[in-house]
C-alpha positions, 0 to 999 in steps of 0.5 A, spaced: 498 492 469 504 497 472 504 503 476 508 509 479 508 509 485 503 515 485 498 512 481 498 506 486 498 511 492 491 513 489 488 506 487 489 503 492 487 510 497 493 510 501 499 515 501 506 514 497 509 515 503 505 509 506 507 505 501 515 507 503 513 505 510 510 498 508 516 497 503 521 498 509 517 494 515 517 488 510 509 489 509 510 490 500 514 488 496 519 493 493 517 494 486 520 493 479 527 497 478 529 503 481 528 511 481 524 514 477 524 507 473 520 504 479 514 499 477 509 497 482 504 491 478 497 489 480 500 484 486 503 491 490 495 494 488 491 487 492 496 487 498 496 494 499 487 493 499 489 486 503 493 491 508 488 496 509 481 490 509 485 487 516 486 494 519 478 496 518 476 490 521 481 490 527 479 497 528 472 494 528 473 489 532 476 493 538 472 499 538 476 504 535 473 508 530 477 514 526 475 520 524 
């Protein structure tokens, strides 16, 4: 499946500014095409989810907590 950067912002419960910054420090690939033209497909959607897994469970596991 493809996805705008927005609707990818949404499924996987993150910022389309966050998926910039990931993209920018090597953590997601870049998507398909460029501008407005951009895709993201269902392996940008299972890393962004893989991604947000490890930081709950290092979060957890050092004692932080967010709020």
């Amino acid at each position: 499946m493809e996805y705008k950067v927005s609707e990818l912002a949404e499924k996987a419960g993150v910022t389309k500014r966050t998926i910039h910054y990931y993209i920018s420090k090597g953590l997601l690939l870049p998507p398909e095409g460029s501008g407005v033209n951009s895709a993201y497909n269902d392996e940008h959607l299972n890393r962004l989810l893989l991604i947000k897994k490890l930081q709950s469970e290092y979060i957890s596991s050092v004692g932080f907590s967010i709020k």
